[in-house]
C-alpha positions in Angstrom: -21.3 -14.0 -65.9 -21.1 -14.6 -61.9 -17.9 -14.0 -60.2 -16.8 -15.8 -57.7 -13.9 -14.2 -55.3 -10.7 -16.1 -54.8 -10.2 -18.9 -52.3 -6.8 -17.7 -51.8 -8.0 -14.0 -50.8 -10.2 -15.0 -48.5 -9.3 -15.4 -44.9 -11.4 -17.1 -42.3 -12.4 -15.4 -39.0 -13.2 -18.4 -37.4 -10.5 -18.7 -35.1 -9.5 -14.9 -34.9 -9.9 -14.2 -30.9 -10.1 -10.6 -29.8 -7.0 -9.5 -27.7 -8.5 -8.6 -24.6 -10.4 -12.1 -24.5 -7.6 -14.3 -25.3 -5.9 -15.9 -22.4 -2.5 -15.8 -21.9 -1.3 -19.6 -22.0 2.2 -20.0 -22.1 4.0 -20.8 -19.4 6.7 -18.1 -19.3 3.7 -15.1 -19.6 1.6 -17.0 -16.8 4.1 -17.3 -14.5 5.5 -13.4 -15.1 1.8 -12.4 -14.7 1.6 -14.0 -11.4 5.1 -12.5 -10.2 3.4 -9.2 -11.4 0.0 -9.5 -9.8 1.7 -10.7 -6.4 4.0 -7.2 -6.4 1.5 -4.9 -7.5 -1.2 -6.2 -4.8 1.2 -5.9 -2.0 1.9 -2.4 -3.3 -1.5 -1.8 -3.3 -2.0 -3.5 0.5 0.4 -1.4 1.7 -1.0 2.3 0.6 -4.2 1.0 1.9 -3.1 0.6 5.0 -1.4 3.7 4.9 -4.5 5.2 3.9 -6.1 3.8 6.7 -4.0 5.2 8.8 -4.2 8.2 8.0 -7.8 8.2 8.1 -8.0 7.3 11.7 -5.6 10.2 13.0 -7.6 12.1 10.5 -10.6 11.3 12.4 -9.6 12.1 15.7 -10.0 8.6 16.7 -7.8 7.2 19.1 -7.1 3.8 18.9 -4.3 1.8 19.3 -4.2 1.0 15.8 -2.2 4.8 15.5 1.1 3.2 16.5 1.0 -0.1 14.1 4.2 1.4 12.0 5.8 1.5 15.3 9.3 -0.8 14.7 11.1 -1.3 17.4 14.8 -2.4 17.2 16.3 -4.4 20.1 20.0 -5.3 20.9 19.2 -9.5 21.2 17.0 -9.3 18.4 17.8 -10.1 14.4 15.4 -7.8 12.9 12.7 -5.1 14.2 9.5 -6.1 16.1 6.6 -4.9 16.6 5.8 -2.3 19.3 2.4 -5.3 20.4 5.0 -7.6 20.9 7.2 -6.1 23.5 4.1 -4.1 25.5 0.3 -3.5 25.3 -1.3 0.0 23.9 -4.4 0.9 25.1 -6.8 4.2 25.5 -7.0 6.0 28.3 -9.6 8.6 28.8 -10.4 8.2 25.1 -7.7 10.4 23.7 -4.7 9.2 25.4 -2.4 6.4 24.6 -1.0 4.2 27.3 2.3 1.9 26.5 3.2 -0.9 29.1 6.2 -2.6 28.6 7.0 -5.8 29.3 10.1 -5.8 30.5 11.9 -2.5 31.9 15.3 -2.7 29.7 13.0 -2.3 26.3 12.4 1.6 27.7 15.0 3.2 25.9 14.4 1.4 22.5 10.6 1.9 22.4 11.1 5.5 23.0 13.8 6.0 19.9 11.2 3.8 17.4 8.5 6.1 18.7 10.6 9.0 17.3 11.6 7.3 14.7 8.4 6.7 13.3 7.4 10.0 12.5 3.9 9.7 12.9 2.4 13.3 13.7 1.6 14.3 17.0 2.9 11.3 18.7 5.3 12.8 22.0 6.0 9.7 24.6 6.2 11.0 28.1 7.5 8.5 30.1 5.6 8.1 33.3 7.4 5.3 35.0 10.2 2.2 34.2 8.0 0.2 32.1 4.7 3.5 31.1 4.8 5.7 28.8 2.0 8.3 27.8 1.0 9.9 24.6 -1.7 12.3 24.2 -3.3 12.9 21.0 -4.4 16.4 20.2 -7.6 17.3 18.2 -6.3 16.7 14.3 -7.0 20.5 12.5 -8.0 21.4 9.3 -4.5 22.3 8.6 -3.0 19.0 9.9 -5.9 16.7 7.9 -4.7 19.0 4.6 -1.4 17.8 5.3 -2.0 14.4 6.1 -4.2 14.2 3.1 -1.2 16.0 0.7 1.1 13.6 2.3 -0.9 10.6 0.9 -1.2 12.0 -2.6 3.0 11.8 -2.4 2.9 8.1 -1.4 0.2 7.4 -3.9 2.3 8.6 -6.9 5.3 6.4 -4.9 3.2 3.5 -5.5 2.2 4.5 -9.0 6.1 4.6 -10.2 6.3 1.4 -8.3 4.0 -0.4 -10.1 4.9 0.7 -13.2 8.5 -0.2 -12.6 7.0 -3.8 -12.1 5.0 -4.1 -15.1 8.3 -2.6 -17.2 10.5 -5.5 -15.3 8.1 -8.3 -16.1 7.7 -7.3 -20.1 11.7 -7.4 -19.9 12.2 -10.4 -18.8 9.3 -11.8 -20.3 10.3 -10.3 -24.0 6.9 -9.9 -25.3 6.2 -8.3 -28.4 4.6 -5.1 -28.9 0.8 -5.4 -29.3 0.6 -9.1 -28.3 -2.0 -10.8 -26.1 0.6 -10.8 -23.0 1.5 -7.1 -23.7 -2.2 -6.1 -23.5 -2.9 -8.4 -20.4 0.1 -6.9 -18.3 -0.8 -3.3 -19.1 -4.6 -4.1 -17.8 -2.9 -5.5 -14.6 -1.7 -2.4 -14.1 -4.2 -0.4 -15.0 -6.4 -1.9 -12.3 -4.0 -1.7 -9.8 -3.4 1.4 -10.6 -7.3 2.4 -10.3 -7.4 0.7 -6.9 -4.6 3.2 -5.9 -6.8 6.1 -7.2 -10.4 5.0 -5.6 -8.4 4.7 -1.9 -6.8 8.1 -2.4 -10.0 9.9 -3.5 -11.9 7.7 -0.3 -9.2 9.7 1.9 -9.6 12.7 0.4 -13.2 12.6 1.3 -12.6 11.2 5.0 -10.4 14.6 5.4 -12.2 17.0 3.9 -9.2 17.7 2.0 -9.8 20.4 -0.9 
């Protein structure tokens, strides 16, 4: 005698998708996973930068790319501008930074968001009413170590931030545990995440950093 298993045991794979290649495609999850990719890439933009600057002081270039986190707060203005907007930077004698202001009165202001910034080795000398001067010592080992250490700090900053995101979007987005959208935000942040990683380990090499 054959048998012949059950039609009501059986269950069709047919239409089974694998999780990871299942697209999200309800409206709520798309839009939280767009919210969430928009953070997490500026996140990402912005420890590159930082990254890059670093690099360059690392370097011992100098370019006037060094004072870009430069913010400089005026009394007849709303919010902070940039130091390009109120004076040019330029190199003089390839290791020396040159400020020209625009307009006298700004002197005082550029010289407290130069201070302010915090960016190593950078000492205005103010030369006349609208120059100021900034040499830029030879980075050493021990300042490129530091530099490089400082980094790793803003990396793992970036890290909690992005994780904070991804925690805020399943929140609000109530997805259950081991569902398509779960898996597809926690591979957002995964490769965010990794992008944060290669840039750090890129600087690490620029600086020699051990």
């Amino acid at each position: 005698m054959r048998m012949y298993a059950s039609k009501s045991k059986v269950k069709s794979t047919a239409n089974m998708v694998p999780g990871s290649k299942q697209p999200l495609t309800s409206e709520l999850a798309l839009d939280e996973y767009a919210k969430a990719e928009e953070k997490m890439k500026s996140a990402v933009d912005w420890f590159k930068k930082e990254c890059a600057a670093v690099e360059t002081r690392a370097s011992g270039r100098v370019t006037p790319a060094i004072l870009d986190p430069v913010r400089v707060v005026l009394p007849d203005s709303k919010a902070a501008v940039r130091l390009d907007h109120i004076a040019t930077v330029g190199v003089r004698e390839g290791s020396t930074l040159l400020i020209t202001l625009f307009e006298e009165k700004n002197m005082k202001h550029v010289e407290q968001a130069l201070y302010a910034s915090k960016i190593p080795n950078i000492v205005p000398q103010k030369q006349d009413d609208r120059t100021i001067k900034i040499p830029i010592p030879r980075p050493t080992v021990e300042a490129r170590t530091a530099a490089y250490t400082a980094a790793t700090r803003q990396a793992e900053e970036s890290r909690v931030q992005l994780r904070k995101q991804l925690q805020a979007s399943l929140k609000r987005g109530k997805f259950e545990k081991r569902s398509v959208e779960m898996e597809e935000f926690h591979k957002l942040l995964d490769k965010y995440i990794a992008e944060i990683d290669k840039n750090l380990l890129q600087l690490k090499k620029a600086t020699a950093a051990k």
